[in-house]
N, C-alpha and C positions, 0 to 999 in steps of 0.2 A: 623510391619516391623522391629523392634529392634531384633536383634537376641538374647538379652540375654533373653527377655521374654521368646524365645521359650526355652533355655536353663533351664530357671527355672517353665517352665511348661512341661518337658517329661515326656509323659506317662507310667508309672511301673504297676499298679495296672489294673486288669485283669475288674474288677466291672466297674472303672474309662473307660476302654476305651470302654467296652460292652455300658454304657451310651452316647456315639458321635458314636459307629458301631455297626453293628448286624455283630456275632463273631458267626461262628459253634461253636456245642459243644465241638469238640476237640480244639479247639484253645483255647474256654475259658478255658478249662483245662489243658490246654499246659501251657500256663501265669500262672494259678494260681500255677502249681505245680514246674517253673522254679521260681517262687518267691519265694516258700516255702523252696527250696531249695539254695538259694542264686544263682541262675544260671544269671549272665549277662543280663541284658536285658532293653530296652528302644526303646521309639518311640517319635519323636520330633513332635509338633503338625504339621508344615508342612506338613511329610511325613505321617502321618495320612488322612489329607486332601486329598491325592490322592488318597487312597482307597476308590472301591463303597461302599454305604453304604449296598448293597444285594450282598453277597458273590456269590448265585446261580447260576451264569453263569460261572462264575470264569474269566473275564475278566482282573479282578486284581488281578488275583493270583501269577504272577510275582512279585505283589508290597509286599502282605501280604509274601508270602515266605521268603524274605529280611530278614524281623524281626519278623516273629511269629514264634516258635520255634514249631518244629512237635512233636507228642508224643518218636518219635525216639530217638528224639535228646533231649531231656530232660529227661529220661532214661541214657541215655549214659552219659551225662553231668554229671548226678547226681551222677550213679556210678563212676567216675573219683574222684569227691568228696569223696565220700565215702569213697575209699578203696586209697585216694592220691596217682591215675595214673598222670601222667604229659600226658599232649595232645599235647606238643611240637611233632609236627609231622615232622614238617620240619628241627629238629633237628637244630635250630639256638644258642643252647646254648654250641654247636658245636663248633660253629664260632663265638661265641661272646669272644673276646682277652679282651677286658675289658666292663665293667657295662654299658650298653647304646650302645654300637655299635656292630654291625651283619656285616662280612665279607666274602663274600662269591667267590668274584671277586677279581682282584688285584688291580682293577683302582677305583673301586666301593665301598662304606661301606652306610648302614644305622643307621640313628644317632637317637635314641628314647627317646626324654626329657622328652614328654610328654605322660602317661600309660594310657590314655580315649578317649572314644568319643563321642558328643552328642546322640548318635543310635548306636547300639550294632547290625550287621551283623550277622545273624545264620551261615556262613560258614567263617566267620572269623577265617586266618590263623594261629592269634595273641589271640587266645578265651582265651587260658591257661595266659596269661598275666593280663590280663583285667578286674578287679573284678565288675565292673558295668557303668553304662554312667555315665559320670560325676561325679567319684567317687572324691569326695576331698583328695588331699593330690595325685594326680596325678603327679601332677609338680615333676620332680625330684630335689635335692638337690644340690645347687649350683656347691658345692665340686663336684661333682661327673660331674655335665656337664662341667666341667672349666677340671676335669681329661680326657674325651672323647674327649674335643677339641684338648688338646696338645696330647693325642695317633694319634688323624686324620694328624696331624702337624708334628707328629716327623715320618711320611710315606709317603712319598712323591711321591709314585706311586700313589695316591691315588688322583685323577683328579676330581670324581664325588660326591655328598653324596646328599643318600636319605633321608629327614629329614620326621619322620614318626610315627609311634606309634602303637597305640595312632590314635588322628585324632589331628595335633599341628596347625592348624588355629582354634581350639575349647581354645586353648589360646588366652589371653587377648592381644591387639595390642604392649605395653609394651613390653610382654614375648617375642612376634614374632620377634619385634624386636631385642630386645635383643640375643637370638638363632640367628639370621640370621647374624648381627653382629660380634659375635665369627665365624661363622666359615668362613664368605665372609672376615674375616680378615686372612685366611692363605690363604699363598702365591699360592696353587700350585693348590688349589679348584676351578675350570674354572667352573664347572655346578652344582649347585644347585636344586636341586627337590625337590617340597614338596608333599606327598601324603594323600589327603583329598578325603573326602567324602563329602565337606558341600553346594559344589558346586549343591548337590543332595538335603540331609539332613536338610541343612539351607541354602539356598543359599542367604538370606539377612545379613549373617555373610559376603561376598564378599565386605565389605564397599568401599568407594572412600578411606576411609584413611585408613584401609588395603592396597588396591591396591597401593597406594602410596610408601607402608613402601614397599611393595615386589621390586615393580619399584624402588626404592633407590639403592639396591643392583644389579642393572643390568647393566653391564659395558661393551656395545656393542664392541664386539672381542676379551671380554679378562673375561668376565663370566656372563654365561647364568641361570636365574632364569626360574623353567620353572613348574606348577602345573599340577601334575596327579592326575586326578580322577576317580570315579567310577559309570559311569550309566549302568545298566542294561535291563533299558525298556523304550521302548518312551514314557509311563505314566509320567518317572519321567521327563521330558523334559516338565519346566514350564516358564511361562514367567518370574517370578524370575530368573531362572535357566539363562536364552537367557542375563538378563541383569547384571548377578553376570558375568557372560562368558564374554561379552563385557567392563564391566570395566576394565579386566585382559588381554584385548586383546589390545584396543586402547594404553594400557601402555606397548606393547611391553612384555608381560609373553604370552607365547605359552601355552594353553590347552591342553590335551591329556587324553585319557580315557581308562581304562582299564576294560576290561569285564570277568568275572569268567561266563565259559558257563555252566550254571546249568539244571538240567530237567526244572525248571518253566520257563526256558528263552531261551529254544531252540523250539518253534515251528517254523516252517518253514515259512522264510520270515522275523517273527519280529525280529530277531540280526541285517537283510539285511536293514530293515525298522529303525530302533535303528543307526546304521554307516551314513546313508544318512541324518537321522534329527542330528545328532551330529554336520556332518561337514558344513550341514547347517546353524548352530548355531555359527558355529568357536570350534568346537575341534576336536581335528585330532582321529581319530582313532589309539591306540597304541599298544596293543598285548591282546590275546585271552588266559585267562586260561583255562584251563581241570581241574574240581573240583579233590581237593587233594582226598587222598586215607583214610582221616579221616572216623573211624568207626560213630561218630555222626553224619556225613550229608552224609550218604550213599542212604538215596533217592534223592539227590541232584546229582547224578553221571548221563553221558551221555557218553553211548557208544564212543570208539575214533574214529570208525566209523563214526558216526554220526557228530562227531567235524569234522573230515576232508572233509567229504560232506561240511560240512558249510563254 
């Protein structure tokens, strides 16, 4: 139940995790050859655990898709490497006015302290950012977060911030604190976001004194702390999951979830099936991506068709 065990037990090594699952042959060769290649990658034991251990039906192919990287996209990856294409697709380095924050809106900016995540997402928007899970030396440098707090301060249109990454509750309670601190101390910041995965990933990282330190910062009427995360499929709706949700509810943090509608996650019914055990659990259902237009998760794409059926 300690979340840093699982932290210091994610799976990297293709052998290692063929030994706890039976792995098709392209997958084992997907893992081996995104290591070989320094490509991003990681699985928390947790979210291992939800995978069947027989691929053959594909029941859990929504789960395995997540994090097992297709030969597509390890090709692609690796060329990017290669021949140093940047995969900024969303063009955030656009909008980024200074080191650490993304502006895209007037009222809205994304604040990125923290460059990791326990689990590395194959359609991760942030892939080009991200050299591996858990990579040491994530954390950014003081200077440089103490220079993003006073650009968010000296803008005053600026109402909302998404504190993100990175996955920043994969920071130490310390850090969290501290981060939340800087910036629930300008004046004009009414909503705070934080956008995690761990609620999925490690949802025993949800502690009571996390939940605590977020609840510190909530100041009913005058600013809202509020965790967005990210489930995909009712697989990952675990009883962990039902009571990391409930510590963050009873303390007044509103959940909210955000879904990337992908091929493995669009059969008919389970998104429908996916919303209803959410808000069952206490999180609200909160907006619907269309997979980016990224050449490496191009078998991840669904008709817009198809999205707007859904």
């Amino acid at each position: 139940n300690d979340w840093r065990w699982h932290i210091q037990h994610i799976l990297r090594d293709a052998d290692d995790i063929a030994r706890l699952l039976a792995l098709t042959d392209a997958e084992y060769e997907a893992i081996k050859t995104a290591r070989a290649n320094g490509i991003p990658f990681g699985i928390t034991p947790h979210y291992l655990s939800l995978m069947d251990d027989q691929p053959a039906d594909g029941r859990d192919r929504a789960i395995r898709a997540q994090v097992i990287p297709s030969p597509a996209y390890v090709e692609k990856m690796a060329e990017a490497e290669k021949f140093g294409h940047c995969l900024d697709f969303m063009l955030e380095s656009d909008t980024s006015p200074i080191d650490l924050i993304t502006r895209r809106y007037p009222s809205i900016c994304i604040f990125k302290p923290f460059n990791t995540c326990p689990q590395i997402c194959v359609y991760c928007q942030r892939n080009w950012e991200i050299d591996d899970a858990m990579e040491p030396g994530a954390m950014a440098p003081e200077k440089r977060i103490n220079a993003a707090v006073e650009w968010i301060r000296s803008h005053p249109a600026i109402h909302e911030v998404l504190i993100t990454g990175g996955d920043p509750l994969a920071m130490t309670d310390g850090e969290i604190d501290h981060i939340l601190n800087l910036v629930a101390g300008i004046p004009t910041v009414e909503r705070i976001r934080i956008g995690t995965r761990t609620p999925i990933t490690l949802p025993m990282r949800i502690t009571d004194s996390l939940a605590d330190i977020l609840a510190r910062y909530r100041k009913p009427g005058r600013r809202q702390i509020a965790v967005v995360t990210h489930a995909q499929h009712a697989y990952e709706i675990t009883p962990e999951t039902v009571l990391a949700v409930d510590r963050l509810r009873k303390r007044g943090i509103p959940v909210y979830n955000q879904l990337v509608y992908t091929f493995f996650a669009s059969r008919r019914f389970e998104a429908v099936f996916l919303r209803r055990t959410l808000t069952r659990i206490g999180i609200d259902p909160y907006y619907t991506f269309n997979t980016k237009g990224k050449e490496e998760t191009v078998e991840y794409r669904v008709p817009i068709a198809r999205l707007l059926q859904e």
